[in-house]
Backbone as CSV, one residue per row, in Angstrom:
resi,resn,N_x,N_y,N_z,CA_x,CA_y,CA_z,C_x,C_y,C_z
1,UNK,24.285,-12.234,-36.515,22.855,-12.438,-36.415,22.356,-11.841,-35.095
2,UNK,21.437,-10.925,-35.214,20.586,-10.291,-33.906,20.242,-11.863,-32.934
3,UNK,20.429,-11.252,-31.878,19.848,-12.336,-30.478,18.649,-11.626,-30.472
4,UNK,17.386,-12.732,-30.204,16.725,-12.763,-29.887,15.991,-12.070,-28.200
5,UNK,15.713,-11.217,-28.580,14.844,-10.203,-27.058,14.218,-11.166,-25.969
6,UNK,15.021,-11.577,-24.787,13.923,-12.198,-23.761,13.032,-11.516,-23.044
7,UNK,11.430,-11.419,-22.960,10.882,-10.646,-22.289,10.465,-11.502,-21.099
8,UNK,10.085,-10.573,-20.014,9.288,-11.250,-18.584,7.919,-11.329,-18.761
9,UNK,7.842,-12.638,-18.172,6.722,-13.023,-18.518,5.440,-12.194,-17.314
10,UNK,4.152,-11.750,-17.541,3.532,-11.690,-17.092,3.396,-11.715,-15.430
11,UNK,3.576,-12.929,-14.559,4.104,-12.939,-13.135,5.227,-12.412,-12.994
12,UNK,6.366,-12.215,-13.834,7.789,-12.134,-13.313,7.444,-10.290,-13.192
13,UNK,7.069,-9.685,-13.929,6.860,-8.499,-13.872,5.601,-8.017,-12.699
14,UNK,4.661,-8.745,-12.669,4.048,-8.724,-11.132,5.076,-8.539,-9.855
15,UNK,5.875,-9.682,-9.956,6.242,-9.994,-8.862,7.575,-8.508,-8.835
16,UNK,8.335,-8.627,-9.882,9.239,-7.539,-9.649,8.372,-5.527,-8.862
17,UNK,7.162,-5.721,-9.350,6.510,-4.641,-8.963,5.606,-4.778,-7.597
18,UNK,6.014,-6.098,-7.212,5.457,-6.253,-5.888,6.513,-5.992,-4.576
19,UNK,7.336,-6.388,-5.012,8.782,-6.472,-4.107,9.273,-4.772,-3.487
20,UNK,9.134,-5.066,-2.105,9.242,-3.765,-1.213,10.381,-3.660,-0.806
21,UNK,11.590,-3.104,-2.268,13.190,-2.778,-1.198,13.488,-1.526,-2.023
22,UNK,14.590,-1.115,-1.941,14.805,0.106,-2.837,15.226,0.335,-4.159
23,UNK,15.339,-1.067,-4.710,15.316,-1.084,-5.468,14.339,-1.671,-7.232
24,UNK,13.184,-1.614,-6.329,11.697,-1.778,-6.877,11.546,-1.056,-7.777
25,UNK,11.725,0.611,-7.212,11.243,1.780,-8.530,11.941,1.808,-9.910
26,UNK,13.342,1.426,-9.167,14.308,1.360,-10.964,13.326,-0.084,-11.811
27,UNK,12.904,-1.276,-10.813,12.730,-2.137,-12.597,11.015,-1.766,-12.954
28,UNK,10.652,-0.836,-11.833,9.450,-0.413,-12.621,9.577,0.509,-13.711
29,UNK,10.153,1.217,-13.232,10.445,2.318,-14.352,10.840,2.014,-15.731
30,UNK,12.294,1.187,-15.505,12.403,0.055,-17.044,11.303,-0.456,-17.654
31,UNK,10.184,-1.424,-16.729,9.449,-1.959,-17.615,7.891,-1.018,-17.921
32,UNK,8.159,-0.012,-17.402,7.113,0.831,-17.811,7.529,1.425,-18.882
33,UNK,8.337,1.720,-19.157,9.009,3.145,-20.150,9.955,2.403,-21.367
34,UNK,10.778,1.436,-20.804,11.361,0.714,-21.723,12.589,1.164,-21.896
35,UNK,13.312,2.454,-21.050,14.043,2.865,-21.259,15.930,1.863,-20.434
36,UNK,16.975,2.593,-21.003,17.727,1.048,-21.110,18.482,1.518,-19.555
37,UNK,18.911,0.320,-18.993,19.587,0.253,-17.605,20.852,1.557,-17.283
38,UNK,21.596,1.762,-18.450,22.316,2.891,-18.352,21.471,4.305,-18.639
39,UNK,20.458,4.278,-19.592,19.734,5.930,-19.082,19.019,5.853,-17.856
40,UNK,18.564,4.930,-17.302,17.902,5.102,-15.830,19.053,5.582,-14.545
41,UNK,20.165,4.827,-14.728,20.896,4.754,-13.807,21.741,6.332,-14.020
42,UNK,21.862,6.789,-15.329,22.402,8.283,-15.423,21.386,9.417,-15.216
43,UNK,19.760,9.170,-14.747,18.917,9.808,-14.527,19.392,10.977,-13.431
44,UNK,18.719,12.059,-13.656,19.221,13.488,-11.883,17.629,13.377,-12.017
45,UNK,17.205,13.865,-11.034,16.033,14.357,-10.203,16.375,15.584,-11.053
46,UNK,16.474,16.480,-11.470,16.007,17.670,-12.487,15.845,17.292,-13.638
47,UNK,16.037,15.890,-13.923,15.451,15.348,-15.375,14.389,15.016,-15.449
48,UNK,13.672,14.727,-13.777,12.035,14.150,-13.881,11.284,15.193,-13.234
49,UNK,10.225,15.225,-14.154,9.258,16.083,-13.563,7.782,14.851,-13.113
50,UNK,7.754,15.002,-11.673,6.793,13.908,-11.404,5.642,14.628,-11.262
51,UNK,5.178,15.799,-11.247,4.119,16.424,-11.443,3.506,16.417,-12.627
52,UNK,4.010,16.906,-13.469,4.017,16.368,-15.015,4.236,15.056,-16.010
53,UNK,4.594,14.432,-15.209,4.972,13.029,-15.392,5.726,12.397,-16.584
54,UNK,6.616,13.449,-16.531,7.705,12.862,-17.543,9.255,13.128,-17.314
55,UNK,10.078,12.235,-18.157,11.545,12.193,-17.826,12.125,13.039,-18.714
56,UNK,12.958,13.468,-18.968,13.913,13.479,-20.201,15.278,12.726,-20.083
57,UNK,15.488,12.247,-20.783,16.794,11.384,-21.320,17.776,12.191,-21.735
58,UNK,18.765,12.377,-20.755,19.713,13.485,-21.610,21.167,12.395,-21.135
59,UNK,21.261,11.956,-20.394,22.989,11.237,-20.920,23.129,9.747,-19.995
60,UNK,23.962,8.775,-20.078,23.529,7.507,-19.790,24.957,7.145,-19.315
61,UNK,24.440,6.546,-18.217,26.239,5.721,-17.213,26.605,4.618,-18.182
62,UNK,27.363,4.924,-18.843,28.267,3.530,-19.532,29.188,2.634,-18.995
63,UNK,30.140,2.110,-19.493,31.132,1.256,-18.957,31.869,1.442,-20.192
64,UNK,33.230,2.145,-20.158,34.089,2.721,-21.045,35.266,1.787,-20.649
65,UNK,36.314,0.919,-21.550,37.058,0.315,-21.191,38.287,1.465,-20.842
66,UNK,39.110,0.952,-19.401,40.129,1.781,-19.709,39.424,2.889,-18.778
67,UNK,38.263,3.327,-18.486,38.113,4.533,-17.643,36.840,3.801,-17.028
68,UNK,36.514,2.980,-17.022,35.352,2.635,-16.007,33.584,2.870,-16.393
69,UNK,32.899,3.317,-15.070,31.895,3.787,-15.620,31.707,5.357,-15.714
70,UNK,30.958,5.732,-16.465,31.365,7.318,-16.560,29.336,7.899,-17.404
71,UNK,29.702,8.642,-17.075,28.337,9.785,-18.187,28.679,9.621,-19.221
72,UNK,27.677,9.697,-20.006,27.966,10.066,-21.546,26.459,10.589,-22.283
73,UNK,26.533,11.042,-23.182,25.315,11.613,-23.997,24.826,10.505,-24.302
74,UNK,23.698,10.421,-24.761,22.840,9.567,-25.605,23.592,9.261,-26.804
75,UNK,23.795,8.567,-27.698,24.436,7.901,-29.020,23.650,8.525,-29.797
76,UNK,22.317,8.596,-30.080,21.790,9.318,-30.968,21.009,10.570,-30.740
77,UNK,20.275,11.668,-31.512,19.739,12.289,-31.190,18.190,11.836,-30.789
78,UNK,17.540,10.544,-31.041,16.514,10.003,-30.706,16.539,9.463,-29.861
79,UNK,17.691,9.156,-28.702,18.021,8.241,-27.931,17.898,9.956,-26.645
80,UNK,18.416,10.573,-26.966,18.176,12.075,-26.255,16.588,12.594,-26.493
81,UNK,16.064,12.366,-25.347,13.931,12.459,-25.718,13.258,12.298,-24.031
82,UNK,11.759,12.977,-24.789,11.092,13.285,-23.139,10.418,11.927,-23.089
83,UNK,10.176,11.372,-22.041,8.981,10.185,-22.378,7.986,10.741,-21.461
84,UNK,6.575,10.182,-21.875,5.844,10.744,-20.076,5.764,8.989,-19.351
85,UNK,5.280,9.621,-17.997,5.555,8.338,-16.980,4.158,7.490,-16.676
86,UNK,3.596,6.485,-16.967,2.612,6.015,-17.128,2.925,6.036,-15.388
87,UNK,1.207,5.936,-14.933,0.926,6.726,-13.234,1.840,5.233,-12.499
88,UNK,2.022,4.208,-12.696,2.808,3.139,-11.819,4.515,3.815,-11.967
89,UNK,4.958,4.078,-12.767,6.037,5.071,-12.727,6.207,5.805,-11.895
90,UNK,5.231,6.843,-11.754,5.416,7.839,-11.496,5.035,8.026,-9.846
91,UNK,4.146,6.781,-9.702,3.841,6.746,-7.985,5.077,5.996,-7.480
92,UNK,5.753,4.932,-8.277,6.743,3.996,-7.610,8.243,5.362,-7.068
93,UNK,8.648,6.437,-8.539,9.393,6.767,-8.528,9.389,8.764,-7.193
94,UNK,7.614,8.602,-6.771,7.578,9.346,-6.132,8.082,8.868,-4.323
95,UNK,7.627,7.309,-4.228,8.029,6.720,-3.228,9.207,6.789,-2.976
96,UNK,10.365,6.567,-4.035,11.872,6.550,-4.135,12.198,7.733,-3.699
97,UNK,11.589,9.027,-4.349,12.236,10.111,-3.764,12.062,10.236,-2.265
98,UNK,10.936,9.666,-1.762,10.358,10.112,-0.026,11.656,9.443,0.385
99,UNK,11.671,7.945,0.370,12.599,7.089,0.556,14.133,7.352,0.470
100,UNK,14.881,7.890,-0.784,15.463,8.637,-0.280,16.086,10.109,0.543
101,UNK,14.679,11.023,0.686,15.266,11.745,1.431,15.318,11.559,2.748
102,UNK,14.354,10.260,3.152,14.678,9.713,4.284,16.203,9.381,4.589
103,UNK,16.746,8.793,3.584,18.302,8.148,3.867,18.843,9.518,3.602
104,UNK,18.952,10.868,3.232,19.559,11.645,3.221,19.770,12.230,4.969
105,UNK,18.601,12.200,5.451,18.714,13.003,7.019,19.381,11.984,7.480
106,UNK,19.407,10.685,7.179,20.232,9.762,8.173,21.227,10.499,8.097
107,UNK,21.928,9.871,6.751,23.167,10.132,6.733,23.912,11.421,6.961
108,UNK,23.195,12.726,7.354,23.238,14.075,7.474,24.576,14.095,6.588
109,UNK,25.713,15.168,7.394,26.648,15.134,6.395,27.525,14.568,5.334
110,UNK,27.266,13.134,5.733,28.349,12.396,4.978,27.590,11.857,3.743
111,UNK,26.186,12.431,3.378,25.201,12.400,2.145,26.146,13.121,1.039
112,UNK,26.407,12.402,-0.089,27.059,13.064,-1.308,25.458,13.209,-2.216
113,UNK,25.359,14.382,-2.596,24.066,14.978,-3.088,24.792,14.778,-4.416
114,UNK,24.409,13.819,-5.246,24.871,14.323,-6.685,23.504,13.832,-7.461
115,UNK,22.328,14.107,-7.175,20.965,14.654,-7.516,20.461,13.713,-8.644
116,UNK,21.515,11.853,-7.956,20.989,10.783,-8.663,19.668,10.449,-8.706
117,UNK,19.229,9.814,-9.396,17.647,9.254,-9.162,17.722,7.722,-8.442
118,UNK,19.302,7.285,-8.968,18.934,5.922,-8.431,21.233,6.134,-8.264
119,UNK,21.332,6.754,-6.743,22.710,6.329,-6.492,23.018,5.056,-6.502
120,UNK,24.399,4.609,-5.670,24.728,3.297,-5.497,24.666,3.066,-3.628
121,UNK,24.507,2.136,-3.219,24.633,2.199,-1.686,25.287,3.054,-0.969
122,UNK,26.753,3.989,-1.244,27.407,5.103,-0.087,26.529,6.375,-1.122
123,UNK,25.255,6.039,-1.759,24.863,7.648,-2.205,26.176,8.401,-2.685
124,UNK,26.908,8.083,-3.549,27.780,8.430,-4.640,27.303,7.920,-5.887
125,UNK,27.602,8.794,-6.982,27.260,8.085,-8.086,28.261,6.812,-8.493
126,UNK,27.606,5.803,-9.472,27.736,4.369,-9.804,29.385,4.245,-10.082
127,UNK,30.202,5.387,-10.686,31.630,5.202,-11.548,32.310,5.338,-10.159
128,UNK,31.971,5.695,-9.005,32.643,6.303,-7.746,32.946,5.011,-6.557
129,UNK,31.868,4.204,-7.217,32.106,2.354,-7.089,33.175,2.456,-6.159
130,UNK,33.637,1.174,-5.160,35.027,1.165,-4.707,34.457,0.416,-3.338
């Protein structure tokens, strides 16, 4: 039997879009777009066009038993698609980029550029964990 969908209520989604850390733009983006925690998190910055204001969905960080987390394509061919970015998207996820290229000059060389939208804290991607 399908489980039942919990949605956020009204304040909870305020409040998640009020909250000033770095990790604000990812649950805006979810609850703007609807798109699922593993295609956000497998997102590159050459998948979004914020001028144009849309993403494309081309492959999603899973959790593969036996090999961890890893890339993978979309499961379906409808699950592989452009969405556009309603403007709270697209201003939250323009902040993220300023934001991180701020943490890129910090970190000057020891920045691993792998042209995430949303790395993990050492700016490696998520499967690189450790």
């Amino acid at each position: 039997r399908p489980r039942e969908v919990e949605t956020l209520t009204r304040e909870e989604v305020s409040l998640l879009f009020s909250v000033d850390d770095d990790w604000q733009p990812l649950w805006v983006l979810l609850i703007a777009t609807g798109l699922r925690i593993g295609e956000a998190l497998g997102l590159s910055w050459d998948n979004v066009d914020l001028d144009g204001r849309r993403l494309m969905v081309r492959r999603s960080l899973q959790s593969v038993k036996g090999r961890g987390l890893i890339f993978q394509p979309p499961k379906t061919s409808k699950s592989r698609r452009t969405l556009l970015l309603p403007n709270t998207a697209a201003k939250a996820l323009r902040t993220h980029l300023r934001r991180q290229a701020e943490h890129r000059l910090r970190a000057g060389p020891s920045w691993k550029d792998n042209s995430l939208v949303f790395p993990n804290e050492w700016e490696r991607r998520w499967s690189q964990r450790g």
